[in-house]
Legacy VTK file of the C-alpha trace (Angstrom):
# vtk DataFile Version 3.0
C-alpha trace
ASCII
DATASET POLYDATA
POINTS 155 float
0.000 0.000 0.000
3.048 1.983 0.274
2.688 2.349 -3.427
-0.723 3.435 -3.212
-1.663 6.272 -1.683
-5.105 7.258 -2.871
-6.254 3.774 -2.557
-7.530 1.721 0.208
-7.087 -1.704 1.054
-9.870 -3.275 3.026
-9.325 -6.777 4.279
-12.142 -8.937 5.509
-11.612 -12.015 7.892
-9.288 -12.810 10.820
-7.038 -14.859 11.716
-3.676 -16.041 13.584
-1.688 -13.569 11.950
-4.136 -10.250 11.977
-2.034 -8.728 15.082
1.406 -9.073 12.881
-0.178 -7.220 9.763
-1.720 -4.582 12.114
1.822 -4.043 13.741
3.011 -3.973 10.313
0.621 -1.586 9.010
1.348 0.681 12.262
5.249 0.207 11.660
5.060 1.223 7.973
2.797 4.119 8.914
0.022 3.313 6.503
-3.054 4.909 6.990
-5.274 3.499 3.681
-5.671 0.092 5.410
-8.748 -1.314 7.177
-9.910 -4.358 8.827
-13.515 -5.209 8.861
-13.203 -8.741 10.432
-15.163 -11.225 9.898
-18.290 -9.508 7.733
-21.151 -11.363 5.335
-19.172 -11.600 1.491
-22.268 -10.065 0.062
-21.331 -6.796 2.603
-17.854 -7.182 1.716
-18.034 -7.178 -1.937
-20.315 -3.912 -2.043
-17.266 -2.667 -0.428
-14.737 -3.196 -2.902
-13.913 -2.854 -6.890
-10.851 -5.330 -7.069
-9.388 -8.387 -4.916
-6.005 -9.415 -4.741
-5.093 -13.017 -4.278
-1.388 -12.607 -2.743
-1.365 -16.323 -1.544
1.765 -18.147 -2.399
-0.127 -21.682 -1.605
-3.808 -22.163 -2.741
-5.412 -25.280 -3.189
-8.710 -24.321 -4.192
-9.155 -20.706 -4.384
-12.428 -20.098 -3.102
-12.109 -16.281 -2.746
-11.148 -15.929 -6.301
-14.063 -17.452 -7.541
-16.786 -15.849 -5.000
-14.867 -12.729 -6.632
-15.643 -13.225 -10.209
-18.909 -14.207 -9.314
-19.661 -10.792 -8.111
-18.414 -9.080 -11.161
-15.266 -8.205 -9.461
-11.921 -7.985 -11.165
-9.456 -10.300 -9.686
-5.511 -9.803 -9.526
-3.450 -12.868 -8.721
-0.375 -14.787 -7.296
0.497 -17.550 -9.839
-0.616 -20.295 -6.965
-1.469 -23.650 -8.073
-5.338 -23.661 -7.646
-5.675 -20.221 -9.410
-3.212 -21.267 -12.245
-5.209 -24.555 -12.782
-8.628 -22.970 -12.694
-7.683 -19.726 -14.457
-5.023 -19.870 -16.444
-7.702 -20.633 -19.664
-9.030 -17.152 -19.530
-6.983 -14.592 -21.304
-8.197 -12.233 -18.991
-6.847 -13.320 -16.154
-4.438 -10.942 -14.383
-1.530 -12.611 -12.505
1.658 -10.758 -10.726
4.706 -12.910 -12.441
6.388 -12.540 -8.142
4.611 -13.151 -5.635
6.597 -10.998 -2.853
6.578 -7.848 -5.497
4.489 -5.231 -4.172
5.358 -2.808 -7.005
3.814 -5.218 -9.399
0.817 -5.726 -7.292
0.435 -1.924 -7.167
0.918 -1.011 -10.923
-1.791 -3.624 -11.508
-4.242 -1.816 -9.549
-3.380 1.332 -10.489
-3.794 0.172 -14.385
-7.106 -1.319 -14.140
-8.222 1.311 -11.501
-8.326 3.626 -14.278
-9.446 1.275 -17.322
-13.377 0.635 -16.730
-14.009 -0.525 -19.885
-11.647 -3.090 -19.815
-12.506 -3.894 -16.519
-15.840 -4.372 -17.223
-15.326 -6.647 -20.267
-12.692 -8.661 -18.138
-15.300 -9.034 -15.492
-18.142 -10.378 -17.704
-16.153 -12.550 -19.974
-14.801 -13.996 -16.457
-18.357 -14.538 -14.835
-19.452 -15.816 -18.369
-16.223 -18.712 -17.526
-17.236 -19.103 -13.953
-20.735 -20.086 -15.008
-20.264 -22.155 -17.732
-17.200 -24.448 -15.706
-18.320 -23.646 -12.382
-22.258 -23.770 -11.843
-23.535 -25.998 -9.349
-25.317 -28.263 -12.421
-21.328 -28.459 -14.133
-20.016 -28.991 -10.859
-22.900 -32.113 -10.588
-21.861 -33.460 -13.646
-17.982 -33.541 -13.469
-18.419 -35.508 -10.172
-20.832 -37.715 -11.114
-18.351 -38.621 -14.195
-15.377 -39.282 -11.745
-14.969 -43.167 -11.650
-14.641 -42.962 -7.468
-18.312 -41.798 -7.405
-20.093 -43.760 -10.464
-20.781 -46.927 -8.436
-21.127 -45.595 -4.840
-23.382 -42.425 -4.343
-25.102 -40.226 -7.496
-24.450 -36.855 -6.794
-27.721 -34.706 -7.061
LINES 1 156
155 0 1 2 3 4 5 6 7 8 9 10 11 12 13 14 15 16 17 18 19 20 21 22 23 24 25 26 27 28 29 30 31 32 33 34 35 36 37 38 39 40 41 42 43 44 45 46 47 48 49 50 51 52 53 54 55 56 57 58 59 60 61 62 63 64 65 66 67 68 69 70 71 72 73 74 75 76 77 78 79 80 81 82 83 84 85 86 87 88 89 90 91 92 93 94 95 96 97 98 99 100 101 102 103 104 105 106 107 108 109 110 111 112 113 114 115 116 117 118 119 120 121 122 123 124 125 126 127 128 129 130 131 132 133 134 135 136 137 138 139 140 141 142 143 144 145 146 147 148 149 150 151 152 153 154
């Protein structure tokens, strides 16, 4: 956020490591940071325009899904679960390091200031998400897995 000064991050949740960031933050001196805790995602996503997905380890990434589902433009670490679930869409914006907050921060700022874009990223995205992701797709590609077809149908 150093990097950002007319920008806000907000971070929703909490966890083990929420005192070290709020040292941090106090250390650094940044004052465009805010924790909400733990809030609903529908409050949370009226809240924001873009999420960041700085993990270096994600399975399954959850949060970067519930994003795109709410129209929101996603920037993200190469982890494995975004890389193997995203990495189809040509619209998908990942940081090439991890640990490189500049890159992070010119990301934002670029796509801050591109709506148009953004907004034909965004649909093009939830237009993905739907057609791989739905609950009815989701069904199917289980029900297809050999491990399933002769012990429970999936409905």
């Amino acid at each position: 956020m150093k990097y950002l000064d007319d920008y806000k991050l907000i971070i929703g949740g909490s966890g083990d490591l929420e005192e070290k960031y709020k040292n941090l933050i106090k250390k650094l001196n940044l004052k465009n940071v805010e924790f909400l805790g733990w809030i609903k995602s529908e409050d949370f996503f009226k809240k924001i325009d873009l999420m960041v997905m700085s993990s270096f380890y994600e399975a399954f990434p959850l949060t970067v899904i519930e994003s795109i589902s709410k129209s929101k433009i996603v920037i993200s670490s190469k982890n494995k679960g975004s890389l193997q679930i995203f990495d189809d869409l040509d619209k998908t914006i990942f940081v090439d390091n991890v640990t490189d907050s500049f890159e992070y921060a010119e990301k934002i700022k670029y796509f801050s200031k591109n709506v148009d874009l953004v907004n034909k990223i965004t649909k093009e995205n939830h237009e993905y998400l739907i057609k791989n992701f739905s609950l009815d797709i989701l069904k199917d590609k289980l029900n297809s897995i050999d491990l399933f077809k002769n012990s429970v149908k999936i409905n």
